[in-house]
mmCIF file as gemmi writes it, N, C-alpha and C atoms, coordinates in Angstrom:
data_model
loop_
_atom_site.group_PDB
_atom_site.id
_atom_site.type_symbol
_atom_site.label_atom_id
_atom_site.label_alt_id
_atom_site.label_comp_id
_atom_site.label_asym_id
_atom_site.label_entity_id
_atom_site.label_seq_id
_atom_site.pdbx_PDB_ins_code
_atom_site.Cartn_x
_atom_site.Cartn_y
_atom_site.Cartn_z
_atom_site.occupancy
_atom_site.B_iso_or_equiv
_atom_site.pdbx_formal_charge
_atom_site.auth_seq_id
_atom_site.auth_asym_id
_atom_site.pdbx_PDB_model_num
ATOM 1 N N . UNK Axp A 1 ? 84.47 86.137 93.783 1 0 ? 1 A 1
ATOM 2 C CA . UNK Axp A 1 ? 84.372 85.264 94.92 1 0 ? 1 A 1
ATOM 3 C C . UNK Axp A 1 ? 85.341 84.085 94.786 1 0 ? 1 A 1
ATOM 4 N N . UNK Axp A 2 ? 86.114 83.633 93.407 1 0 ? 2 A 1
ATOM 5 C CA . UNK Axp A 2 ? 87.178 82.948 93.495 1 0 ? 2 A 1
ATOM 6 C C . UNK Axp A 2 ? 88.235 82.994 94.033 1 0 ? 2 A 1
ATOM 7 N N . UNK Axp A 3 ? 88.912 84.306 94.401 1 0 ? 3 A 1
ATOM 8 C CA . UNK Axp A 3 ? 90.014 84.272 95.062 1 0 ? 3 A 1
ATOM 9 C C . UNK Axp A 3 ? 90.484 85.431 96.078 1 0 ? 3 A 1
ATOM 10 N N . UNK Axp A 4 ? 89.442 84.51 96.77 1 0 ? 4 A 1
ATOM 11 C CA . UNK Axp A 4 ? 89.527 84.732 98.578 1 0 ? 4 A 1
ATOM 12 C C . UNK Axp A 4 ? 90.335 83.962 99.253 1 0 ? 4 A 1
ATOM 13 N N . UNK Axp A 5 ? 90.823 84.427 100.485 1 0 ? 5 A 1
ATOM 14 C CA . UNK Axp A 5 ? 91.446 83.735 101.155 1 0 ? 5 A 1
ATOM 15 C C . UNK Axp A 5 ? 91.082 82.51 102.097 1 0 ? 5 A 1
ATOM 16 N N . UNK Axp A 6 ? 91.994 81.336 102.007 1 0 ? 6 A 1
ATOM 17 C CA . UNK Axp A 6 ? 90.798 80.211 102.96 1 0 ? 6 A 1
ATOM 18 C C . UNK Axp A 6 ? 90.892 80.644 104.474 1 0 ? 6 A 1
ATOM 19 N N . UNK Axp A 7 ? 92.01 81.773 104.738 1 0 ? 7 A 1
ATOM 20 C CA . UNK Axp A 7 ? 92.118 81.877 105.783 1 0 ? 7 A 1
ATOM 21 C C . UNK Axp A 7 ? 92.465 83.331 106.321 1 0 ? 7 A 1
ATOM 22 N N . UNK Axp A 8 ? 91.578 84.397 107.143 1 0 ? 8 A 1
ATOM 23 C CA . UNK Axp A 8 ? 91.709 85.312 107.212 1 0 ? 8 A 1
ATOM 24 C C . UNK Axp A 8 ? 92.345 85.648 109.114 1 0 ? 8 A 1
ATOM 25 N N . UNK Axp A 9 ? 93.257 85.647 109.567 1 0 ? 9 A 1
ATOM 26 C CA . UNK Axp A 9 ? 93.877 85.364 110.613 1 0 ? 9 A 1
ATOM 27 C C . UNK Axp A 9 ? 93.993 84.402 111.297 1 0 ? 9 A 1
ATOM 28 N N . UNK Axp A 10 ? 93.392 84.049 112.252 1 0 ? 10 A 1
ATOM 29 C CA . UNK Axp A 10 ? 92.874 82.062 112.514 1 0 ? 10 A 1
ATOM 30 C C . UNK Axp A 10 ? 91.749 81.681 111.996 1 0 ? 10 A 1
ATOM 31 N N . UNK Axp A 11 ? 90.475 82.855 111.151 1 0 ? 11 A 1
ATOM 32 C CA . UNK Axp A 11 ? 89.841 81.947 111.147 1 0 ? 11 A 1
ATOM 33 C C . UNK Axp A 11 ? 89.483 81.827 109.196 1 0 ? 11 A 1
ATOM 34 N N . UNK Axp A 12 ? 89.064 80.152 109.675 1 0 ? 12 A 1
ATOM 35 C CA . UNK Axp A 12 ? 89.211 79.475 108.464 1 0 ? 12 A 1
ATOM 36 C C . UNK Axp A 12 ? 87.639 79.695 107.413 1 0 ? 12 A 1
ATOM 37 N N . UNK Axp A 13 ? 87.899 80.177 106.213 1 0 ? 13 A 1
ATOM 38 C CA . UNK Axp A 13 ? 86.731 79.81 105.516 1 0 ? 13 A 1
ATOM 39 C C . UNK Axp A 13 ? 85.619 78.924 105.616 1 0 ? 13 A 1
ATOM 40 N N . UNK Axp A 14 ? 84.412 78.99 105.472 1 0 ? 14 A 1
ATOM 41 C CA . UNK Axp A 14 ? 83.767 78.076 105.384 1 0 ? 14 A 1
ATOM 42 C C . UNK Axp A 14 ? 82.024 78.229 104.707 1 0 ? 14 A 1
ATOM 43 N N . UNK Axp A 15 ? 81.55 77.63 104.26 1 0 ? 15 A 1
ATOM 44 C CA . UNK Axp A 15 ? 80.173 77.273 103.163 1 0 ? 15 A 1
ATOM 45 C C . UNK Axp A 15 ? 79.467 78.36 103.879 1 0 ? 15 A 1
ATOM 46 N N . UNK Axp A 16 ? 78.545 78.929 102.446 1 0 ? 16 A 1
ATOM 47 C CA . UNK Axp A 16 ? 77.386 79.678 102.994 1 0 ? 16 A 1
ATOM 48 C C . UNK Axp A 16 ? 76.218 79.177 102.013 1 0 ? 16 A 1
ATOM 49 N N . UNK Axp A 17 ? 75.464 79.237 102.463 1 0 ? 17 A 1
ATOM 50 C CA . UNK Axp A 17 ? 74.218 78.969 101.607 1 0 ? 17 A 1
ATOM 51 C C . UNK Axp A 17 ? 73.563 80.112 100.884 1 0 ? 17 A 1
ATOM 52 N N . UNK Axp A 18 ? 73.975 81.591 100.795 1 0 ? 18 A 1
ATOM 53 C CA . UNK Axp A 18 ? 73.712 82.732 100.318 1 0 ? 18 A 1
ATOM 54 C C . UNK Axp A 18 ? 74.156 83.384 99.183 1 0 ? 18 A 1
ATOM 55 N N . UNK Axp A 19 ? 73.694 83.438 97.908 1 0 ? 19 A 1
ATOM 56 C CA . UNK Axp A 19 ? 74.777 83.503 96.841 1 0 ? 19 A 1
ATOM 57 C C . UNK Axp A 19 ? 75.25 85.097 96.99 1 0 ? 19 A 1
ATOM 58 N N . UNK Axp A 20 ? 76.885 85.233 96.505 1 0 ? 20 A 1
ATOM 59 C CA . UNK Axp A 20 ? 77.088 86.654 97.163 1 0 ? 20 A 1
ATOM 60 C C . UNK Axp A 20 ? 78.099 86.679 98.166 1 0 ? 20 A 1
ATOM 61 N N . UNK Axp A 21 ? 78.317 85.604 99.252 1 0 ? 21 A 1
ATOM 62 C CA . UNK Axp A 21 ? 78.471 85.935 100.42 1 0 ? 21 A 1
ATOM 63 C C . UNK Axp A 21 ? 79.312 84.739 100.558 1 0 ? 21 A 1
ATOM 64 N N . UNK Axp A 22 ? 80.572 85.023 101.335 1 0 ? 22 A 1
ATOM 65 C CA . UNK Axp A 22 ? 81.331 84.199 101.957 1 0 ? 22 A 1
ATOM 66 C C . UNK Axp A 22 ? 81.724 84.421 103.66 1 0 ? 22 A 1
ATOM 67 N N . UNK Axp A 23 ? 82.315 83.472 104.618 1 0 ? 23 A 1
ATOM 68 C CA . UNK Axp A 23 ? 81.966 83.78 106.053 1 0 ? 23 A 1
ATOM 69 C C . UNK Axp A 23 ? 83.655 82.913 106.312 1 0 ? 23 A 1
ATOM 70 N N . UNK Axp A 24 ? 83.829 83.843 107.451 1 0 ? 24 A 1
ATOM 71 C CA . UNK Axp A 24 ? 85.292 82.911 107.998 1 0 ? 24 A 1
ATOM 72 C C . UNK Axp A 24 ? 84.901 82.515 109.339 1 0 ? 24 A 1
ATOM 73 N N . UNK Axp A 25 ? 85.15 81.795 109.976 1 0 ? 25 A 1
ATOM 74 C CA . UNK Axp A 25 ? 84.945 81.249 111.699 1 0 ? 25 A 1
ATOM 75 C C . UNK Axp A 25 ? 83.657 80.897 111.578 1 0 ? 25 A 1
ATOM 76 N N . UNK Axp A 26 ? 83.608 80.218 112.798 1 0 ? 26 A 1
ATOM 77 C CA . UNK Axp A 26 ? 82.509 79.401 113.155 1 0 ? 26 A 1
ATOM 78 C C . UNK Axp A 26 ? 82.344 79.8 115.06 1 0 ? 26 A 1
ATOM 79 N N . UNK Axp A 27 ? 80.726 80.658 115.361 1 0 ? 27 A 1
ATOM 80 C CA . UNK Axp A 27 ? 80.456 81.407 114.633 1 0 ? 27 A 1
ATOM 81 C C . UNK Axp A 27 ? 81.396 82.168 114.186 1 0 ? 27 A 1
ATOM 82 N N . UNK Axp A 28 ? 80.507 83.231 112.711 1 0 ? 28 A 1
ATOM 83 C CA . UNK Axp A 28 ? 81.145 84.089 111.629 1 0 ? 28 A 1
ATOM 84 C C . UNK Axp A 28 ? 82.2 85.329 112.501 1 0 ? 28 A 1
ATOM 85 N N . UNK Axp A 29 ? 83.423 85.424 112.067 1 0 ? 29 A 1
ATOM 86 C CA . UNK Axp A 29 ? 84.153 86.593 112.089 1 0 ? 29 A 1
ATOM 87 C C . UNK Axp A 29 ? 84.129 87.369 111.397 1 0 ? 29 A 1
ATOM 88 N N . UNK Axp A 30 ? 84.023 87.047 109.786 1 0 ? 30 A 1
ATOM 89 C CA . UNK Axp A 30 ? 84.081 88.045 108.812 1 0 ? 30 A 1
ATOM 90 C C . UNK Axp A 30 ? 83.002 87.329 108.103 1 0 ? 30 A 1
ATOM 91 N N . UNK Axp A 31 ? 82.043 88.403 107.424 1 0 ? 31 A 1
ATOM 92 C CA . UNK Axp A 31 ? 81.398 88.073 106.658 1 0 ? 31 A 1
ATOM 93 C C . UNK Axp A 31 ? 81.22 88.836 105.389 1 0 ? 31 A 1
ATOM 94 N N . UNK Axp A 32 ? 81.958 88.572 104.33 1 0 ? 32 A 1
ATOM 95 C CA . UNK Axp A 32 ? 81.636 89.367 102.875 1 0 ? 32 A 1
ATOM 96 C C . UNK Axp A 32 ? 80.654 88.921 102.318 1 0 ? 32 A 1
ATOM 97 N N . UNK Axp A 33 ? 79.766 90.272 101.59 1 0 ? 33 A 1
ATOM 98 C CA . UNK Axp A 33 ? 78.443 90.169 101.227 1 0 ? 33 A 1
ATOM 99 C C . UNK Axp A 33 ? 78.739 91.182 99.837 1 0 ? 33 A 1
ATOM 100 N N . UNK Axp A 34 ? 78.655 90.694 98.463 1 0 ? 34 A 1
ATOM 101 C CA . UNK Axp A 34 ? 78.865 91.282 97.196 1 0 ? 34 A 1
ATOM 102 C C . UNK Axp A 34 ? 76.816 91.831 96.976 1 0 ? 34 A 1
ATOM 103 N N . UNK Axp A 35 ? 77.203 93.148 96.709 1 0 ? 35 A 1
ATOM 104 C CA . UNK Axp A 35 ? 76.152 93.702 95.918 1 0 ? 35 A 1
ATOM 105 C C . UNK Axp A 35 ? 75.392 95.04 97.094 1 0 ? 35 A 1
ATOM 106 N N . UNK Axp A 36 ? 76.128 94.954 98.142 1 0 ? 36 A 1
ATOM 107 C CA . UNK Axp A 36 ? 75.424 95.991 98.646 1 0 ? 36 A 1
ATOM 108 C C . UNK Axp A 36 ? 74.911 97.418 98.06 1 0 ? 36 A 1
ATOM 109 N N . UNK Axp A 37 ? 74.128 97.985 98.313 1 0 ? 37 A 1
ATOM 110 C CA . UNK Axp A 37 ? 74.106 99.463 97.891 1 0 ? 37 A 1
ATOM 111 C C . UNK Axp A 37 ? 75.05 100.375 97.861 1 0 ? 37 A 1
ATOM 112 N N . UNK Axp A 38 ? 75.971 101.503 97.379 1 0 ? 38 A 1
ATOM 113 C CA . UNK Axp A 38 ? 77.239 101.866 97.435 1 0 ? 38 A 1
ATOM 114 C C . UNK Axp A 38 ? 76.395 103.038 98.406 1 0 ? 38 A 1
ATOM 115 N N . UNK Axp A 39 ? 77.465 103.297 99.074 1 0 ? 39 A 1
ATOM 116 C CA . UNK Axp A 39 ? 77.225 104.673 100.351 1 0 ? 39 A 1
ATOM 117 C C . UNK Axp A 39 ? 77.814 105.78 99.833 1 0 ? 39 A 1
ATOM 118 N N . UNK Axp A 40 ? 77.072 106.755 99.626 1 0 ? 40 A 1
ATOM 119 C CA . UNK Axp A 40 ? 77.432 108.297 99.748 1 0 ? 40 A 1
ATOM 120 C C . UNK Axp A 40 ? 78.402 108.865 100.42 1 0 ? 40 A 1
ATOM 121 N N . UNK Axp A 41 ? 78.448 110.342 100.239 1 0 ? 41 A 1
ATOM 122 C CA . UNK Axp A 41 ? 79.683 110.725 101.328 1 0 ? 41 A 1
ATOM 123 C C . UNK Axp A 41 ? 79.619 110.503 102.836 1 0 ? 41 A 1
ATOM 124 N N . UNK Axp A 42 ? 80.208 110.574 103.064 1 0 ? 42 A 1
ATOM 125 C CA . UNK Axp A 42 ? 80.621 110.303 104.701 1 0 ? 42 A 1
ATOM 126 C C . UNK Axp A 42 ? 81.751 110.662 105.343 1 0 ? 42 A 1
ATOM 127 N N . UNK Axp A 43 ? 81.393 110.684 106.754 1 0 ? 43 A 1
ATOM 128 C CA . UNK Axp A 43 ? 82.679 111.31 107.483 1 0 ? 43 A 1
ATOM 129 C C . UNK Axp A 43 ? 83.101 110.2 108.416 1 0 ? 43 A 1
ATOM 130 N N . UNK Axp A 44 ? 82.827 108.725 108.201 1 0 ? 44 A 1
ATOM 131 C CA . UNK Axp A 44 ? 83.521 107.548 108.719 1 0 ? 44 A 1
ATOM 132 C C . UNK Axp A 44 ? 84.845 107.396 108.221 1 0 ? 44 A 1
ATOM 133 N N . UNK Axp A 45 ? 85.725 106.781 108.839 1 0 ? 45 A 1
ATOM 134 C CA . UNK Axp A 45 ? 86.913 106.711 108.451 1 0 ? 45 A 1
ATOM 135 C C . UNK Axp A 45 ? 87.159 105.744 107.162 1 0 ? 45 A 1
ATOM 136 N N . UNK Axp A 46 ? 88.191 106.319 106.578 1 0 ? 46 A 1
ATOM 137 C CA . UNK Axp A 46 ? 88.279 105.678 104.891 1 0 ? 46 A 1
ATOM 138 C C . UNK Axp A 46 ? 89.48 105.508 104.96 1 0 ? 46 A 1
ATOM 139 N N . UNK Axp A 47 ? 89.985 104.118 104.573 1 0 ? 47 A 1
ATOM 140 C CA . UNK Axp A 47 ? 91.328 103.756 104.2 1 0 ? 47 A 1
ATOM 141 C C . UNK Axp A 47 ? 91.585 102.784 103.064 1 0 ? 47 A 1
ATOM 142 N N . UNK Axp A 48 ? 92.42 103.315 102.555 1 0 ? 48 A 1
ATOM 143 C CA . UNK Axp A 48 ? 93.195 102.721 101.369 1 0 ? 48 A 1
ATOM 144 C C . UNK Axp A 48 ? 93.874 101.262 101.27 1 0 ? 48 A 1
ATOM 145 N N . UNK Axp A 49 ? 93.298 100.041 100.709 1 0 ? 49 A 1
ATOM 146 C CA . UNK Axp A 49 ? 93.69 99.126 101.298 1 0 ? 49 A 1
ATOM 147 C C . UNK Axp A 49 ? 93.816 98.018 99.89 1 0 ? 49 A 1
ATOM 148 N N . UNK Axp A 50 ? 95.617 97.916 99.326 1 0 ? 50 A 1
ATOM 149 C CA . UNK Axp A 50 ? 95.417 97.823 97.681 1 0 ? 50 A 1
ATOM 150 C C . UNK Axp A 50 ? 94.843 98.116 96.967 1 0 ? 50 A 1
ATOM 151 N N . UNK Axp A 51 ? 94.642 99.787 96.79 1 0 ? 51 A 1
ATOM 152 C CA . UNK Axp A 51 ? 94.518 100.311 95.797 1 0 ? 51 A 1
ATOM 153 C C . UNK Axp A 51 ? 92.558 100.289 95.92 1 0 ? 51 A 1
ATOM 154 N N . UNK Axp A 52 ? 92.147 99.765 97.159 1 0 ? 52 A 1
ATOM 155 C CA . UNK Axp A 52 ? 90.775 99.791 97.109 1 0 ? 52 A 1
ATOM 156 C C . UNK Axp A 52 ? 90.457 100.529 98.382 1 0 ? 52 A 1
ATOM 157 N N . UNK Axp A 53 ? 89.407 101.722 98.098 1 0 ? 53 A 1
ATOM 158 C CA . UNK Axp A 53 ? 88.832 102.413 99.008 1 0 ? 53 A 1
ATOM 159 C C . UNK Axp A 53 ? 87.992 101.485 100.465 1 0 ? 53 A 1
ATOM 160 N N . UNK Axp A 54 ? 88.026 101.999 101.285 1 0 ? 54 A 1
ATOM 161 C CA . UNK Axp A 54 ? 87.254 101.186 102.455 1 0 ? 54 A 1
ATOM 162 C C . UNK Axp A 54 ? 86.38 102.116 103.671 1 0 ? 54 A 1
ATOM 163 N N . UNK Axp A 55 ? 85.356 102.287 103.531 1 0 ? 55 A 1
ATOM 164 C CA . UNK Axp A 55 ? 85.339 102.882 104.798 1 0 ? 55 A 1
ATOM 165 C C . UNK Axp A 55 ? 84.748 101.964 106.194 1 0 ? 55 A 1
ATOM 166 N N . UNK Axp A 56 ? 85.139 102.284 107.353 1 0 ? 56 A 1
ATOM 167 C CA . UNK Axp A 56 ? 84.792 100.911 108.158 1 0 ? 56 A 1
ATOM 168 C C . UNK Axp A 56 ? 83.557 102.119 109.245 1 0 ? 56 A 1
ATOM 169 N N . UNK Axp A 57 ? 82.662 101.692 109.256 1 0 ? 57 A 1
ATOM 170 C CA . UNK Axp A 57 ? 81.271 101.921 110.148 1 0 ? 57 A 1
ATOM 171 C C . UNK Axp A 57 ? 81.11 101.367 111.206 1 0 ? 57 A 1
ATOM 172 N N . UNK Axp A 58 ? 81.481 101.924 112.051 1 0 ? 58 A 1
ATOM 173 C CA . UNK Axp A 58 ? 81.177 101.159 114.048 1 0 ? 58 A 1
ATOM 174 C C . UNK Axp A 58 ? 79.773 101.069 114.179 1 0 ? 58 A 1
ATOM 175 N N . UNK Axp A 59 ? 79.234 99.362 113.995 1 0 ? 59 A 1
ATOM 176 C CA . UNK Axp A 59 ? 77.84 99.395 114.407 1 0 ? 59 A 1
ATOM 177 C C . UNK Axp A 59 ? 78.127 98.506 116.097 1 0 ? 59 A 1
ATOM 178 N N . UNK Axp A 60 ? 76.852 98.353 116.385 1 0 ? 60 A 1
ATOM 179 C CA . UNK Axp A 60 ? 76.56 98.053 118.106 1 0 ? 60 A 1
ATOM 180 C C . UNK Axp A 60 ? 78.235 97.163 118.348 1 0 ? 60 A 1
ATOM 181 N N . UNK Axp A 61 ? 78.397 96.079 117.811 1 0 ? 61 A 1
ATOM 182 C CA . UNK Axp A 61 ? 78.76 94.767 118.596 1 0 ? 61 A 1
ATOM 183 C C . UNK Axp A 61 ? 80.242 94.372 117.367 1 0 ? 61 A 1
ATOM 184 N N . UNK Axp A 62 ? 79.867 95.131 116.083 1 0 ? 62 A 1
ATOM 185 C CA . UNK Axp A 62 ? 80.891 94.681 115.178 1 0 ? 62 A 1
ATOM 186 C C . UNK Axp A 62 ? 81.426 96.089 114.303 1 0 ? 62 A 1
ATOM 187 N N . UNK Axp A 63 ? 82.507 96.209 113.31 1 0 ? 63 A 1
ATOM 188 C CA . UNK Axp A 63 ? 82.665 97.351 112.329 1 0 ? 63 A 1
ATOM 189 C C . UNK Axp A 63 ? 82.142 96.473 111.211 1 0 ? 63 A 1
ATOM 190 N N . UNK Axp A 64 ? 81.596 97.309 110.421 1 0 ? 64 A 1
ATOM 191 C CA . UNK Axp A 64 ? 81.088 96.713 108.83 1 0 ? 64 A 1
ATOM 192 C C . UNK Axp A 64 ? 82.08 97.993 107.908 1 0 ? 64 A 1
ATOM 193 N N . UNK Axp A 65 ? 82.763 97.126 107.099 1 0 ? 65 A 1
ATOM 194 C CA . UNK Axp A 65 ? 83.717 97.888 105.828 1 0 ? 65 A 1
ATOM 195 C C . UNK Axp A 65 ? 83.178 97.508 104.833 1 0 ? 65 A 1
ATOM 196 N N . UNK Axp A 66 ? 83.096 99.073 103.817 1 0 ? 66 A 1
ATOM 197 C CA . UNK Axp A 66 ? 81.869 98.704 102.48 1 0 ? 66 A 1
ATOM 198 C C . UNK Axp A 66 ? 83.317 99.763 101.939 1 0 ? 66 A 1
ATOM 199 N N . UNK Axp A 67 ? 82.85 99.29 100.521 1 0 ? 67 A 1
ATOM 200 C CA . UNK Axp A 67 ? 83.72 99.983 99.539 1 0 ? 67 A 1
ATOM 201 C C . UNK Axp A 67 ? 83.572 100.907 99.078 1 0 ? 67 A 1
ATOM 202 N N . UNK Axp A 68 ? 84.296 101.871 98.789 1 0 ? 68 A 1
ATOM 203 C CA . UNK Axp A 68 ? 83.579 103.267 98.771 1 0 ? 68 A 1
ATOM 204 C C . UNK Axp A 68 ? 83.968 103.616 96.789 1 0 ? 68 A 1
ATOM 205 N N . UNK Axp A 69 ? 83.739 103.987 96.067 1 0 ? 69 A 1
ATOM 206 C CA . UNK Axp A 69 ? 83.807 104.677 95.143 1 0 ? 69 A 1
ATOM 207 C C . UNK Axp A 69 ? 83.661 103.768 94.032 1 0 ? 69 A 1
ATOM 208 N N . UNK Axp A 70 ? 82.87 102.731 94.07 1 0 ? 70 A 1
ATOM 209 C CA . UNK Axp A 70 ? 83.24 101.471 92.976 1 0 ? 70 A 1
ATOM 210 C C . UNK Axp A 70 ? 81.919 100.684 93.081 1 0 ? 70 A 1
ATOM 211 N N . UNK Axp A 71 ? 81.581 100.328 91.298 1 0 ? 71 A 1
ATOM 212 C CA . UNK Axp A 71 ? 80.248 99.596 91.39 1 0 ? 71 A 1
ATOM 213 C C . UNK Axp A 71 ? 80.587 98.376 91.196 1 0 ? 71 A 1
């Protein structure tokens, strides 16, 4: 969680009260959350993104990208 970016397109980092978890914009644009459960196979789309697996999940209103092959 040290070296994140303060700034992920326009929007700017900012405090969370959740240990784990960092948020950009106000309200949140991106929200990273360390420790999820790792996901099984799947047929969501997976991309390669430095050398780190990604697959991104279309839920209602947002995509959520979880990491695929790594504890």
């Amino acid at each position: 969680m040290l070296q994140l970016p303060e700034n992920l397109g326009e929007s700017q980092q900012r405090p969370t009260d959740s240990q784990g978890t960092s948020a950009w914009g106000e309200p949140s644009d991106v929200v990273l959350r360390c420790g999820v459960v790792p996901i099984g196979a799947t047929e969501e789309p997976c991309q390669r993104i430095d050398g780190v697996d990604w697959v991104f999940i279309e839920q209602e209103d947002y995509y959520q990208a979880v990491t695929f092959g790594r504890e």
